[in-house]
N, C-alpha and C positions, 0 to 999 in steps of 0.2 A: 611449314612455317605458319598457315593459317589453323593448325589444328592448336599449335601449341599456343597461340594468340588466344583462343578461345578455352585452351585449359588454363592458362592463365588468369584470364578473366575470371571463370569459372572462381579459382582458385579464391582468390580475393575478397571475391561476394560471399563465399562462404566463411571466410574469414570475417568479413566484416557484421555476418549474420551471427556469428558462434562469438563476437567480440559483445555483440549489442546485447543476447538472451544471457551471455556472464553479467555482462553490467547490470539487469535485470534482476538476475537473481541474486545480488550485493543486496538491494533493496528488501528490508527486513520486518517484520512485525515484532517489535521486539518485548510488546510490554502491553498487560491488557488490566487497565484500573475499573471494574467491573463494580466496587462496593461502592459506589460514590455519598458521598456527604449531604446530598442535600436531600432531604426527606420526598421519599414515595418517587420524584421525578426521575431522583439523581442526574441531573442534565450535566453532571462533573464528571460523568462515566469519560472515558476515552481510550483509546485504542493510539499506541505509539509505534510510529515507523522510522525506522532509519535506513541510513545507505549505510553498510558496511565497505564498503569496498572504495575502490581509488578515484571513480570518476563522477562528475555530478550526470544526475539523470533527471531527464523530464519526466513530472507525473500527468502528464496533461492525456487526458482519456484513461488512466486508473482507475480502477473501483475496488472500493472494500466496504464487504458485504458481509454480516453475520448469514453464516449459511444455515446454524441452527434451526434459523427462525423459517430462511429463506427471506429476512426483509430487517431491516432496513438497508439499502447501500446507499454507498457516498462514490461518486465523480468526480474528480480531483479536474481542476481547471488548471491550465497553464501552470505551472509550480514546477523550479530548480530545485531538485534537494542535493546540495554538495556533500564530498564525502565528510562523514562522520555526521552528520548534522541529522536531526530526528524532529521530528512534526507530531503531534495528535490533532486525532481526529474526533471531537466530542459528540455526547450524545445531543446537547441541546444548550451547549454556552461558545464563544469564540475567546477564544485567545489568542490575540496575533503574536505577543512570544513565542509560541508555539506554533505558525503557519498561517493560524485563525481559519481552520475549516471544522465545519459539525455538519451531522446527520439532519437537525432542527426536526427531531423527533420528541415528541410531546410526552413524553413518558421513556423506563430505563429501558436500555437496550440487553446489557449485560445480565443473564441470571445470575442471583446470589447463591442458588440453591443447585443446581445442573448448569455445570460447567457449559459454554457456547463456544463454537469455534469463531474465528476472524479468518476470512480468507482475502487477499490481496488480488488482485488480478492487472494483468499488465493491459497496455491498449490494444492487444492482440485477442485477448479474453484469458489469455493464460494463465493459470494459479503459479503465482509466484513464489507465494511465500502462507502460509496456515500457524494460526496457534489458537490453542485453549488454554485455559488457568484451571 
């Protein structure tokens, strides 16, 4: 009786771990606007995420980091993203339409010329999600 009390248990936790790293990986990079508009800064550059999938997820301890460079990354603070719903994250302007989170890096992030990668990471450190243009 006590073994199966404990495969049960067992059982569950790992359900509820293989539940949370799916919801995890719904969480998407989906869109990377690299040629921004505003002369030399581009502070319009941004980097778009979304949740694909069915449940909302907390970004709170996130980071996305161009890993090209190795620098700059962002730390997502406390932030719901429900499903379907998408955020950017800018090089150096806020738009709370869109979440209002930025790098507030002084110059572009994005190269025009060799493509950069974005990598997402979860609050585990996990790569969740990667994209280049």
């Amino acid at each position: 009786m006590r073994k199966a009390y404990i495969i049960g248990v067992l059982l569950i936790t790992a359900l509820l771990v293989l539940g949370a790293c799916a919801r995890a990986l719904d969480v998407q990079i989906t869109y990377i606007f690299y040629n921004g508009l505003v002369p030399r800064a581009e502070s319009d550059e941004y980097v778009e995420i979304t949740n694909l999938g069915g449940q909302a997820q907390d970004l709170a301890g996130w980071t996305l980091k161009d890993i090209s460079e190795g620098y700059p990354s962002f730390t997502f603070p406390s932030y719901i993203l429900d499903p379907g719903e998408s955020i950017r994250v800018y090089t150096n302007e806020y738009h709370h339409e869109w979440g209002g989170f930025s790098f507030e890096y002084g110059r572009a992030i994005w190269s025009n010329s060799e493509p950069d990668v974005a990598v997402l990471y979860n609050k585990q450190g996990k790569a969740v999600s990667q994209k280049s243009y």
